[in-house]
Rosetta silent file (secondary structure, phi, psi, omega in degrees, C-alpha in Angstrom):
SEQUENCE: XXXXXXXXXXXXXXXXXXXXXXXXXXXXXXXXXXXXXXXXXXXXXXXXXXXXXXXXXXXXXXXXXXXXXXXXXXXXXXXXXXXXXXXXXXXXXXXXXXXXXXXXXXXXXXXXXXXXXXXXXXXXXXXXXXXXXXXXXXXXXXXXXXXXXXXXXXXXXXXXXXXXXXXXXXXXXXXXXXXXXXXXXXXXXXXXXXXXXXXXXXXXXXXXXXXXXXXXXXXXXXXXXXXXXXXXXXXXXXXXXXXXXXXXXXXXXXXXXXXXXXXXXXXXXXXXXXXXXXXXXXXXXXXXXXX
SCORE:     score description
SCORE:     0.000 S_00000001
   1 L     0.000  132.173 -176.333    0.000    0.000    0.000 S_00000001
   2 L  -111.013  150.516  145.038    1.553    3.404   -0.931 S_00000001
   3 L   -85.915  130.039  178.267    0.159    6.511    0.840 S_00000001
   4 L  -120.264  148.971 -175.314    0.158    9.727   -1.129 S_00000001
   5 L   -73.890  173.965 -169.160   -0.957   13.211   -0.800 S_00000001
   6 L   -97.199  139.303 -171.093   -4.512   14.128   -2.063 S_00000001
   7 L  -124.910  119.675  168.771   -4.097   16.052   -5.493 S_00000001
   8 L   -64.038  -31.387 -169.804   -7.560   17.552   -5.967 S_00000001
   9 L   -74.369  -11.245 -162.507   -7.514   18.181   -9.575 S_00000001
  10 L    45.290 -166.945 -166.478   -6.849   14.783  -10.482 S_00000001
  11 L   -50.321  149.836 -159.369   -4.482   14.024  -13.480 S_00000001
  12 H   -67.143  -23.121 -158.255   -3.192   16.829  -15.422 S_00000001
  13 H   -67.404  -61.485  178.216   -4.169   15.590  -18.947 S_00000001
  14 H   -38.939  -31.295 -153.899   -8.049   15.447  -17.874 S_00000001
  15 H   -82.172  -19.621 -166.294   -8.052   18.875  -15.916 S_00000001
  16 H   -79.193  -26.164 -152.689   -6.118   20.900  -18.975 S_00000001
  17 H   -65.516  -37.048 -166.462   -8.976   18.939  -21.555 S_00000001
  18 L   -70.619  -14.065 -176.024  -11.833   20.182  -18.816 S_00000001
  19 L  -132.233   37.467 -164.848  -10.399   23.954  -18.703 S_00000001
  20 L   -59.584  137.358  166.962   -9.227   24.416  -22.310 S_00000001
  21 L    86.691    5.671 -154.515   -7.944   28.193  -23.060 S_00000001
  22 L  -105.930    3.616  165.487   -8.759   29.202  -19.308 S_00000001
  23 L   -95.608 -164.132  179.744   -4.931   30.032  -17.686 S_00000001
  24 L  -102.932  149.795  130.592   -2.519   32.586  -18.485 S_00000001
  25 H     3.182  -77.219 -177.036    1.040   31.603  -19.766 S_00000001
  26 H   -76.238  -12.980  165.338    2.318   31.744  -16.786 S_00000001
  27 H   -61.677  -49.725  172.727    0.465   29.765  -15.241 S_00000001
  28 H   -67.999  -44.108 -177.165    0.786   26.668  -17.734 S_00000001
  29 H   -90.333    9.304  140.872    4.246   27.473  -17.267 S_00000001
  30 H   -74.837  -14.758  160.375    4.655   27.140  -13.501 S_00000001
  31 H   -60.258  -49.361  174.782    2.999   23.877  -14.151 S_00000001
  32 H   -40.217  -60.105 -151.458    5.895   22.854  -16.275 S_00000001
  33 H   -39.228  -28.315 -160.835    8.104   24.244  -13.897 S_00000001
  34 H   -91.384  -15.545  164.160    7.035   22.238  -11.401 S_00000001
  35 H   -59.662  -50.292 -155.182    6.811   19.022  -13.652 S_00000001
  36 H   -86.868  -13.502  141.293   10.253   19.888  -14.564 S_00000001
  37 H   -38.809  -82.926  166.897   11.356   20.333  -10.375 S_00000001
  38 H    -8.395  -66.707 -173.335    9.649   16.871  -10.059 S_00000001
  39 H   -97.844  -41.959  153.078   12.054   15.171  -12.406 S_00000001
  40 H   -27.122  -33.495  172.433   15.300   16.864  -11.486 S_00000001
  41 H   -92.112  -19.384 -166.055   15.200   15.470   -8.110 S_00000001
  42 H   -63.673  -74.807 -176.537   14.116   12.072   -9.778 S_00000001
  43 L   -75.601    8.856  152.276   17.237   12.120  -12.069 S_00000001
  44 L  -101.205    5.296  131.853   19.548   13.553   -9.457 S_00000001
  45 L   -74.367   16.548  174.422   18.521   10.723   -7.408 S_00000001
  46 L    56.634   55.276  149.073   19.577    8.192  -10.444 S_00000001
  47 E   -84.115  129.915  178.342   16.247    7.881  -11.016 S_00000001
  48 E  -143.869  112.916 -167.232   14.845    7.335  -14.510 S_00000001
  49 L   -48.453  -32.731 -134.346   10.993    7.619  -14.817 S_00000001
  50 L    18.790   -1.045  170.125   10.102    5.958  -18.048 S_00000001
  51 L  -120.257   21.933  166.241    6.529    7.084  -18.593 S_00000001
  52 L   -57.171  123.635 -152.387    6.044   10.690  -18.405 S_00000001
  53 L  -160.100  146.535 -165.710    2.848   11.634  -20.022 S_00000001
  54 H   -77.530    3.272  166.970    0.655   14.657  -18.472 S_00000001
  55 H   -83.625  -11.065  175.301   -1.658   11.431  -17.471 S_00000001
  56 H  -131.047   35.024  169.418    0.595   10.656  -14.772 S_00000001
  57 L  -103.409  145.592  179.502    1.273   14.327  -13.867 S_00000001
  58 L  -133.240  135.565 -166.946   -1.838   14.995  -10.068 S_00000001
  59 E  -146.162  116.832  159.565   -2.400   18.602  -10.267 S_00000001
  60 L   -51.606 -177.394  173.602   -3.600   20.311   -6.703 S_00000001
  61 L   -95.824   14.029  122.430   -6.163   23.014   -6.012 S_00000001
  62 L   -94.828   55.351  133.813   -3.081   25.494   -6.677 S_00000001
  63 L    74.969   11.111  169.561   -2.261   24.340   -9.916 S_00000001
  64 L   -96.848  156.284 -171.023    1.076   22.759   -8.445 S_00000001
  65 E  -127.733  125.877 -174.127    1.533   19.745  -10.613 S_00000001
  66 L  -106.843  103.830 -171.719    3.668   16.484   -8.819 S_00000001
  67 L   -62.323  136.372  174.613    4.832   13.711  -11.343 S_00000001
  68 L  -108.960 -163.766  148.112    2.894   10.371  -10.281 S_00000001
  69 L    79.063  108.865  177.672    2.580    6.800  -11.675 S_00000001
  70 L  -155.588   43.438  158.786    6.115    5.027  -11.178 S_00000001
  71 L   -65.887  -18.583 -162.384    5.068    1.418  -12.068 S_00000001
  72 L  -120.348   -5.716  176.300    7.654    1.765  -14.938 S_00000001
  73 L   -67.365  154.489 -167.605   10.094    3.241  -12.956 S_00000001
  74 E  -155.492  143.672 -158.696   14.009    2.229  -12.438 S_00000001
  75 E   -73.960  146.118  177.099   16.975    2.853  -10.333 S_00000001
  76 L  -124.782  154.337  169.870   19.918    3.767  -12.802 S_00000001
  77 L   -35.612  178.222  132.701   23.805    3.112  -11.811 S_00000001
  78 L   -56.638   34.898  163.891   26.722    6.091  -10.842 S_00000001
  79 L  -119.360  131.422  175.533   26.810    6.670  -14.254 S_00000001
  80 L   -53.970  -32.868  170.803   25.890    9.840  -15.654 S_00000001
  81 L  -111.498   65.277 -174.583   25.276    7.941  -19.129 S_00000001
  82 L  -106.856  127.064 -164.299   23.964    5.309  -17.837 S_00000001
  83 L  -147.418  127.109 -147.456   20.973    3.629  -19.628 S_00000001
  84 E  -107.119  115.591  158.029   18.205    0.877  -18.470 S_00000001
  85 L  -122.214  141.160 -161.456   17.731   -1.395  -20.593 S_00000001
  86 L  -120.437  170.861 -176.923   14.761   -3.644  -20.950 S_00000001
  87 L  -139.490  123.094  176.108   13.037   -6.452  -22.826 S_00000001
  88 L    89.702  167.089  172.039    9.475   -6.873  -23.578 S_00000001
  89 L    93.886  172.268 -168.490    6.504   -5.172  -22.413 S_00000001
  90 L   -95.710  147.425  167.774    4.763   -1.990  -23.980 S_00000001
  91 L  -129.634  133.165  177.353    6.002    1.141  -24.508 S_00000001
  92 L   -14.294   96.642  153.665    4.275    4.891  -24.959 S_00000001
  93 L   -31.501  -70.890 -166.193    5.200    5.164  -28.454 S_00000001
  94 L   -44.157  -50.370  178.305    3.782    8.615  -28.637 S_00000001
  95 L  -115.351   55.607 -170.425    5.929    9.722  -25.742 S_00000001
  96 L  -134.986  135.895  166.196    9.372    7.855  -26.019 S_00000001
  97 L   -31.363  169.585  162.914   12.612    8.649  -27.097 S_00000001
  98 H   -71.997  -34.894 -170.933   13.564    7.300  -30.511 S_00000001
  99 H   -79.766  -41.685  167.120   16.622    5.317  -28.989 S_00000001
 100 H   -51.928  -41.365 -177.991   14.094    3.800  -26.336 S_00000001
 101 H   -73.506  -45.841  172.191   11.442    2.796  -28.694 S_00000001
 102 H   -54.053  -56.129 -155.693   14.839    0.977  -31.125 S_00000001
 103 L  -103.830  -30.364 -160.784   16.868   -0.304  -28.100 S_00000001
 104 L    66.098   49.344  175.887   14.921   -0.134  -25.131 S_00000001
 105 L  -124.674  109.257  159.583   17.626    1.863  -23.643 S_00000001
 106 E  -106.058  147.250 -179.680   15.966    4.567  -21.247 S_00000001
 107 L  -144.554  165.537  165.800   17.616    7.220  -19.554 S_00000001
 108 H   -18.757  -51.441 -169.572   17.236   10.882  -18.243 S_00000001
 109 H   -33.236  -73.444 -177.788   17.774   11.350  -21.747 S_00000001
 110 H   -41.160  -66.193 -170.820   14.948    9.611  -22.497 S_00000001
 111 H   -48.987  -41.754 -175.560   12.911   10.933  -19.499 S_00000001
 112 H   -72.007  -40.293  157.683   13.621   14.250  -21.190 S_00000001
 113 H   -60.586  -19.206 -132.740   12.295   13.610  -24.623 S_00000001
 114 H  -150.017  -20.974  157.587    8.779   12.892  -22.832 S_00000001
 115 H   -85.160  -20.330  155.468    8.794   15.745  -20.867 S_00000001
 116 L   -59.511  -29.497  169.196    8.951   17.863  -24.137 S_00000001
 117 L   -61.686  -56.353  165.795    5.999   16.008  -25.226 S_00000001
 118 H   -49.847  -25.744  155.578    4.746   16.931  -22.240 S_00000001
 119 H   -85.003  -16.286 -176.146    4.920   20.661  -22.641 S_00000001
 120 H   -73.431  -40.631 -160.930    3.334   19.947  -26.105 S_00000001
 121 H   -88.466  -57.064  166.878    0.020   18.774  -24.301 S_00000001
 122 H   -32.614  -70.242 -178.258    0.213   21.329  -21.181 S_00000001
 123 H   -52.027  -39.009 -167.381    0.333   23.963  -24.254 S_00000001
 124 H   -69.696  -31.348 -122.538   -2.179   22.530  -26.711 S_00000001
 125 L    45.178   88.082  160.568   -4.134   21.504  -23.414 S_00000001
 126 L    68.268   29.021  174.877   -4.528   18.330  -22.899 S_00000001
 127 L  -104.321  179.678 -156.617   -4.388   17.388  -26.642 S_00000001
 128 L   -80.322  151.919 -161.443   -3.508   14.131  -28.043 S_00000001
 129 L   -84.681  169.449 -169.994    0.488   13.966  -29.196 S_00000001
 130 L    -7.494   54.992  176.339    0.367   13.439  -33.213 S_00000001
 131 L    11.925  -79.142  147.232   -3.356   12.844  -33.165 S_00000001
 132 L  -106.977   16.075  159.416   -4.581   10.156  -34.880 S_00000001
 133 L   -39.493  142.413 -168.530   -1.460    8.947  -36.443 S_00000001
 134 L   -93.034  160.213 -178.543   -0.824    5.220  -35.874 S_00000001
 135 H   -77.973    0.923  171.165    2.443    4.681  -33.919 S_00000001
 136 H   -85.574  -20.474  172.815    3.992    2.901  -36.532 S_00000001
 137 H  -100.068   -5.447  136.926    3.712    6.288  -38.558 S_00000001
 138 H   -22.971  -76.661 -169.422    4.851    7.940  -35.188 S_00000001
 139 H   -81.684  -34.171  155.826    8.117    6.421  -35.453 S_00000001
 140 H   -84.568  -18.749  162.473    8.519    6.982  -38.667 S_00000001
 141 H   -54.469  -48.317 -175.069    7.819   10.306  -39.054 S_00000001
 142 H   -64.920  -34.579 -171.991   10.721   11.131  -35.986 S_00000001
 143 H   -78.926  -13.628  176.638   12.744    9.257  -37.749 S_00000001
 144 L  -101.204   14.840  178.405   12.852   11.422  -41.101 S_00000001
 145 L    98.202    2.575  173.804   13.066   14.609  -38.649 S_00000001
 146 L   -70.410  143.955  133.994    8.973   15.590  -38.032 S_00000001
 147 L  -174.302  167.063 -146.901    8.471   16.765  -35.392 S_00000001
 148 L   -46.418  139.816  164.868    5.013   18.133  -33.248 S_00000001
 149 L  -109.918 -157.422 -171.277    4.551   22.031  -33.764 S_00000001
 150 L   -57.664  140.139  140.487    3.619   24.812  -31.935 S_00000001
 151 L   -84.893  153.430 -172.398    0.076   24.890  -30.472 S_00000001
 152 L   -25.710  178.717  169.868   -1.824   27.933  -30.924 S_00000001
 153 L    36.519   25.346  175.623   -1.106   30.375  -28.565 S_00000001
 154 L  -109.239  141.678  172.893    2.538   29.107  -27.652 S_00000001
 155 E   -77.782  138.290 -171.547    5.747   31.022  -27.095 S_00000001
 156 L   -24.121  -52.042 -167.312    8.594   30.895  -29.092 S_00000001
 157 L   -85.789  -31.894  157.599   10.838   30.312  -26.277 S_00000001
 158 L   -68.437  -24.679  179.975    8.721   27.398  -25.172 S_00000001
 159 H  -109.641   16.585  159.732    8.505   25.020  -28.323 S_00000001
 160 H   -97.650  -10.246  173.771   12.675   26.220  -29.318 S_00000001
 161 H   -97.541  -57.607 -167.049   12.972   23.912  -25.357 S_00000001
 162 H   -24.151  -77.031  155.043   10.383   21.801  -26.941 S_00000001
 163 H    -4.027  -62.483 -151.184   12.874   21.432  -30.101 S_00000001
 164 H   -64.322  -42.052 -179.241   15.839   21.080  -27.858 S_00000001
 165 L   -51.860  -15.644 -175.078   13.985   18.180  -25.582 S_00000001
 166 L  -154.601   58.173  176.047   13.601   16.455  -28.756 S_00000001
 167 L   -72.078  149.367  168.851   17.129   16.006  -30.477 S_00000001
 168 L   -63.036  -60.006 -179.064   17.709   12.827  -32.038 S_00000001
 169 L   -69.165  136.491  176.637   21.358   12.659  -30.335 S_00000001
 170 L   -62.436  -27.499 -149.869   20.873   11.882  -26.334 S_00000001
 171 L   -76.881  -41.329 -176.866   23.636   13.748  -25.648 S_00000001
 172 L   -73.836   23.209  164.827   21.775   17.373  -26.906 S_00000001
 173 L   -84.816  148.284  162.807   19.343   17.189  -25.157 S_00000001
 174 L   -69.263  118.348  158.129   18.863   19.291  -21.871 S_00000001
 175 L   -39.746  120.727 -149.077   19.340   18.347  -18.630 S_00000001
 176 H   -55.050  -29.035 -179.538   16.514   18.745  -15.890 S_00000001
 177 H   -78.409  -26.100  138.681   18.672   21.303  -13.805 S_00000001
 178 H    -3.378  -65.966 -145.274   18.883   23.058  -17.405 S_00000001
 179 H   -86.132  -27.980 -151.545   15.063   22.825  -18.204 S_00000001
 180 H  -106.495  -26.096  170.982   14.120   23.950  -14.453 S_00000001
 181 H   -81.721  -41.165 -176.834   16.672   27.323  -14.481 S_00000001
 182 H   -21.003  -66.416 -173.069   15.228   27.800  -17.952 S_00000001
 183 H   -65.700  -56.131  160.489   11.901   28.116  -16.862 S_00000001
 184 H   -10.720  -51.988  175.760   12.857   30.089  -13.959 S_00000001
 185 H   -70.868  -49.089 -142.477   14.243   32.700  -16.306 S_00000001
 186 H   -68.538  -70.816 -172.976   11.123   32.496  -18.408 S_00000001
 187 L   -62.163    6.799 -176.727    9.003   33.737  -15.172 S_00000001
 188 L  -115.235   26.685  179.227   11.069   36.287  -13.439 S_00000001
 189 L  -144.071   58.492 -138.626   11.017   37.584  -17.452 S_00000001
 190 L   -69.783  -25.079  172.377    7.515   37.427  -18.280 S_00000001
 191 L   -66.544  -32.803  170.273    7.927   39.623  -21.412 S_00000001
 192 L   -38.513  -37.192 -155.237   10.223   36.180  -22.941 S_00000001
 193 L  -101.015   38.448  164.424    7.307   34.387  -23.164 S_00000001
 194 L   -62.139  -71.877  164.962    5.565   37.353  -25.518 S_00000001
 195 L   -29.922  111.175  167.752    6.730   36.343  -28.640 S_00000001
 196 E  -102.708  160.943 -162.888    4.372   33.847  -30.049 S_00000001
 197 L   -87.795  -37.460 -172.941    5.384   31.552  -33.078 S_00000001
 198 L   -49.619  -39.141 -170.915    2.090   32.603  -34.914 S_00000001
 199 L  -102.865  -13.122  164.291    2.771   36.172  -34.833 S_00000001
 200 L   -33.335  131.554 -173.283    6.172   36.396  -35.125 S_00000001
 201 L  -132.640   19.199  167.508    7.379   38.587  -37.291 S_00000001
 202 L  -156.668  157.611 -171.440   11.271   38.487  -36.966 S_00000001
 203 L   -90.291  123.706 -152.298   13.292   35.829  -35.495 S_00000001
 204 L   -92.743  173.902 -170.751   14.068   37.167  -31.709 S_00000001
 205 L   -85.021  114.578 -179.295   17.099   36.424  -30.346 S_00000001
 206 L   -59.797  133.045  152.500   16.944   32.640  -28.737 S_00000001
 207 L  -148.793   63.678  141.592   16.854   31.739  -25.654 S_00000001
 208 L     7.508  126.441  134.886   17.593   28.608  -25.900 S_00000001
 209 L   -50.788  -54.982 -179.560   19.971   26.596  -23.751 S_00000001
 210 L  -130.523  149.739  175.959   21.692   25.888  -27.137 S_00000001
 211 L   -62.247  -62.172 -179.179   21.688   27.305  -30.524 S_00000001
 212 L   -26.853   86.594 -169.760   21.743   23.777  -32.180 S_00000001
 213 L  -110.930  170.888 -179.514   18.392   23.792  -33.476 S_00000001
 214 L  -126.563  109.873  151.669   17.167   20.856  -36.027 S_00000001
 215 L  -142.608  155.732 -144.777   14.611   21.460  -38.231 S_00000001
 216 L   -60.790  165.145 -176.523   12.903   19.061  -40.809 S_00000001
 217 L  -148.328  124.913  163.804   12.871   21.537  -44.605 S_00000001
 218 L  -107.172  150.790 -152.300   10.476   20.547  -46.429 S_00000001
 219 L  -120.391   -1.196  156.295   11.097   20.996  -50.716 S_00000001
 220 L  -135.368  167.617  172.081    7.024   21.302  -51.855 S_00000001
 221 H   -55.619  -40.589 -141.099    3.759   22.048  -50.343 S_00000001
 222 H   -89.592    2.979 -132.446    2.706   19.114  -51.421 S_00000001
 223 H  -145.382  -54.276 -157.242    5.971   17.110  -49.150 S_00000001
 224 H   -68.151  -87.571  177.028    4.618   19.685  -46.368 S_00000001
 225 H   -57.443  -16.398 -164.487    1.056   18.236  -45.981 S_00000001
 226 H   -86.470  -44.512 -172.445    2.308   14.579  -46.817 S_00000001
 227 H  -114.390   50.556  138.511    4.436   14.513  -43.065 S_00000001
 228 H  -138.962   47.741 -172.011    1.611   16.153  -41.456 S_00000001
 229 L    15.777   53.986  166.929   -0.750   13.216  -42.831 S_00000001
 230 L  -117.963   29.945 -167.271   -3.027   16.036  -44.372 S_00000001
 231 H   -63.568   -7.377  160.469   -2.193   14.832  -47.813 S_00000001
 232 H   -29.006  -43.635 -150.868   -6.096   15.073  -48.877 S_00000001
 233 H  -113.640   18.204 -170.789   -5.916   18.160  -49.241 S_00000001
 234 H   -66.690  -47.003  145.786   -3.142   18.850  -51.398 S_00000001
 235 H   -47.845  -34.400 -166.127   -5.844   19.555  -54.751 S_00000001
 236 H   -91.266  -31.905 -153.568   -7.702   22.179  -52.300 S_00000001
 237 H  -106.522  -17.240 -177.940   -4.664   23.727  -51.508 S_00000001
 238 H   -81.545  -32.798 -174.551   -3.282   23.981  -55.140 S_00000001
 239 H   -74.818  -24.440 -164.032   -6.764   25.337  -56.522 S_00000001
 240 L  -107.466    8.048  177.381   -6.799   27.808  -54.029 S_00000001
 241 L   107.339  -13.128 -174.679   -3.077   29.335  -54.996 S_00000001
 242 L   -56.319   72.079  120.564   -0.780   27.628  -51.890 S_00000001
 243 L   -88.755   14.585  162.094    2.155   26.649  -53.699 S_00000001
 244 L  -114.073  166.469 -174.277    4.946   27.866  -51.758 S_00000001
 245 H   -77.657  -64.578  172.801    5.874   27.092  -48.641 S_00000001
 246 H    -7.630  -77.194  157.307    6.178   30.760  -48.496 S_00000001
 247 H   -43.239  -63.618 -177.606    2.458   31.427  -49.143 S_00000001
 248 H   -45.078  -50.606 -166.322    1.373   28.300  -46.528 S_00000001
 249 L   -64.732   -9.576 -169.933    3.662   29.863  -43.815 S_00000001
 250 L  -115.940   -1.972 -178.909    1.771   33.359  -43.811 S_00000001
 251 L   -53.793  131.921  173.288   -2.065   31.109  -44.073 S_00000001
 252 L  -110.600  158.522 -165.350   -4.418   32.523  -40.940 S_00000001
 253 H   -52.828  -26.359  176.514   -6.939   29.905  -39.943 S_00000001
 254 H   -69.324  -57.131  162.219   -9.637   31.794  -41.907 S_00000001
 255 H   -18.721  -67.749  178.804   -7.355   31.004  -44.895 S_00000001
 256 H   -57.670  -18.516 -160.061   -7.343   27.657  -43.922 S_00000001
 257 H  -105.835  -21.056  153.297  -10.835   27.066  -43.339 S_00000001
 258 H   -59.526  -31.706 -170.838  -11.564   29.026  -47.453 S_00000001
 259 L   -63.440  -35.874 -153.167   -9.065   26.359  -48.666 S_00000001
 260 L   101.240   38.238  160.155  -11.965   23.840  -47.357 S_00000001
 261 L   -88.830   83.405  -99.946  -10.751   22.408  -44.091 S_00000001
 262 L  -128.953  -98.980 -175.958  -13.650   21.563  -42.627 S_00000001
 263 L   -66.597  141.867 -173.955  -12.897   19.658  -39.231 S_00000001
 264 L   -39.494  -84.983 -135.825  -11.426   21.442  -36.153 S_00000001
 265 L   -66.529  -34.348  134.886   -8.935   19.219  -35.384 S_00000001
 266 H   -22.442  -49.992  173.105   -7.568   19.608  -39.270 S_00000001
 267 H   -90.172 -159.297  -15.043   -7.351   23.310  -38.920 S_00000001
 268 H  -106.440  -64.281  154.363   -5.901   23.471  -36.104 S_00000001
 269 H   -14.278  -66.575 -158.813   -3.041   20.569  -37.130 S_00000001
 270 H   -76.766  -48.528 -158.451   -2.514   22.552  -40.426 S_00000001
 271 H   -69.430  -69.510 -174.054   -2.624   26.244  -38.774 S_00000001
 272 H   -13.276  -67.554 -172.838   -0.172   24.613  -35.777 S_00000001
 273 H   -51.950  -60.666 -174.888    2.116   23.079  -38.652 S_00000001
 274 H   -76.621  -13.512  166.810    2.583   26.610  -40.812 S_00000001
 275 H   -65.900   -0.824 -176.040    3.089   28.526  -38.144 S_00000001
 276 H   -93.822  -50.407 -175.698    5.981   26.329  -37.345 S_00000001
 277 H   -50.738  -35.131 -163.004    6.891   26.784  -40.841 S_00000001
 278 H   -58.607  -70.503 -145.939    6.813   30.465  -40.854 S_00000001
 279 H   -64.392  -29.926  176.085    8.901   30.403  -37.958 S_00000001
 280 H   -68.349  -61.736  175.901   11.933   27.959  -39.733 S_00000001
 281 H   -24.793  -27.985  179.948   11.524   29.582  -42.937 S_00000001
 282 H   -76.842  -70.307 -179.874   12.606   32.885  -40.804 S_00000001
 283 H   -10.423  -87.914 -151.117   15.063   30.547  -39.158 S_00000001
 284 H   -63.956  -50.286  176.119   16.934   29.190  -42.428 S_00000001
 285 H   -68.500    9.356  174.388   16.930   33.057  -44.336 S_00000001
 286 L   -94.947   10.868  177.285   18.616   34.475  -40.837 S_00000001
 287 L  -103.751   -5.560  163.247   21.126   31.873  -41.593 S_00000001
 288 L   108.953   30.867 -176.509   21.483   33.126  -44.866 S_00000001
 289 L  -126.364  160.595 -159.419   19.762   30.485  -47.208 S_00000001
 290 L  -128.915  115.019 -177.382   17.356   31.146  -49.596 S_00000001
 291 L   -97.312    0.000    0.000   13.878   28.541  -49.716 S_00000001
């Protein structure tokens, strides 16, 4: 029998779907913070959770959020790169490293990819990670470089940790005493988290942990809707004039919904996705390339 404190709110995933749009910014992000608090002492106790998923984040009646659920959890050596590896049984697809899902080798690392997902669902609120994609087109998708975009309303400086949280190489990833000063900064700075990726309208100065950023370039529209399994609509989008990337990346949802997107959860994917676009397309000409 474990005892535990009483979390009122019950799990975070339910409580964001039950209060969609209703904090501030800061607010979802002292929830990270406190997710990301959680798992620092985890992994500086050679802890390594394996199942972080805002369903096993208990969220009190102040909004502090406690990581639960440690049926999957496992003691790791003295080694800072140390990585538990296992055989058989299921694993989150949606919210597992790539090297975890191949090898079964979890680590911090690991634990750290899954807490980026987890900022993806705190932002979107409580929505589902690559929506109805089957995990076998999950894993393939990560593997040719997709990866989840912004949700509406998110700041720049949260889905560039999002990014970092979800490097292919283990090593570039951040580290929880990293992700937890990060945030810190974010909220004693409250103007960081202005900049939103929709409205951006220059690329701000990052602030990052690291500058290494990866992102997937797509070389038609038509390549563009294809890894965000909206390839239906690729006639609708040609009829209506989208055939740069260019043009897609500046689309406002009212755009999207004249093209003939019809279901929410479509526009919202497709809006998510060019505003992501916008913002690499800024990305790649401040680096001096021309798409």
């Amino acid at each position: 029998m474990i005892v535990v404190e009483f979390m009122e709110n019950g799990s975070l995933d339910s409580f964001l779907r039950q209060h969609d749009g209703h904090f501030t910014v800061i607010q979802l992000v002292g929830m990270l913070r406190g997710i990301s608090s959680g798992m620092k002492y985890l992994s500086d106790m050679g802890y390594v959770h394996r199942d972080l998923a805002a369903r096993n984040i208990l969220v009190n009646s102040n909004l502090v959020c406690k990581v639960s659920d440690f049926g999957l959890s496992r003691v790791l050596e003295d080694d800072p790169e140390a990585a538990y590896t296992t055989t058989g049984g299921k694993i989150p697809i949606r919210w597992t490293a790539p090297e975890a899902i191949a090898y079964r080798k979890f680590s911090s690392a690991s634990d750290t990819w899954s807490y980026g997902i987890v900022m993806w669902e705190v932002m979107s609120y409580g929505e589902r990670p690559y929506w109805e994609m089957s995990n076998q087109d999950v894993i393939l998708s990560i593997e040719e470089g997709y990866r989840l975009p912004a949700p509406l309303g998110c700041p720049v400086a949260l889905h560039q940790l999002m990014l970092h949280c979800w490097q292919k190489e283990r090593s570039h990833r951040p580290k929880f005493v990293d992700i937890v000063t990060f945030l810190d900064k974010l909220i004693r700075n409250p103007s960081s988290l202005l900049p939103l990726v929709e409205d951006i309208q220059s690329l701000p100065e990052s602030p990052c942990p690291s500058e290494e950023m990866d992102y997937p370039m797509f070389i038609s529209v038509g390549e563009w809707l294809d890894s965000i399994k909206m390839s239906q609509y690729k006639s609708s989008f040609m009829a209506a004039g989208y055939n740069t990337l260019d043009a897609v990346a500046r689309m406002s949802i009212e755009d999207v919904r004249r093209v003939g997107v019809e279901l929410i959860g479509h526009q919202r994917r497709i809006i998510s996705s060019a505003q992501t676009l916008h913002f690499q397309l800024l990305h790649e000409h401040d680096r001096g390339f021309h798409v």
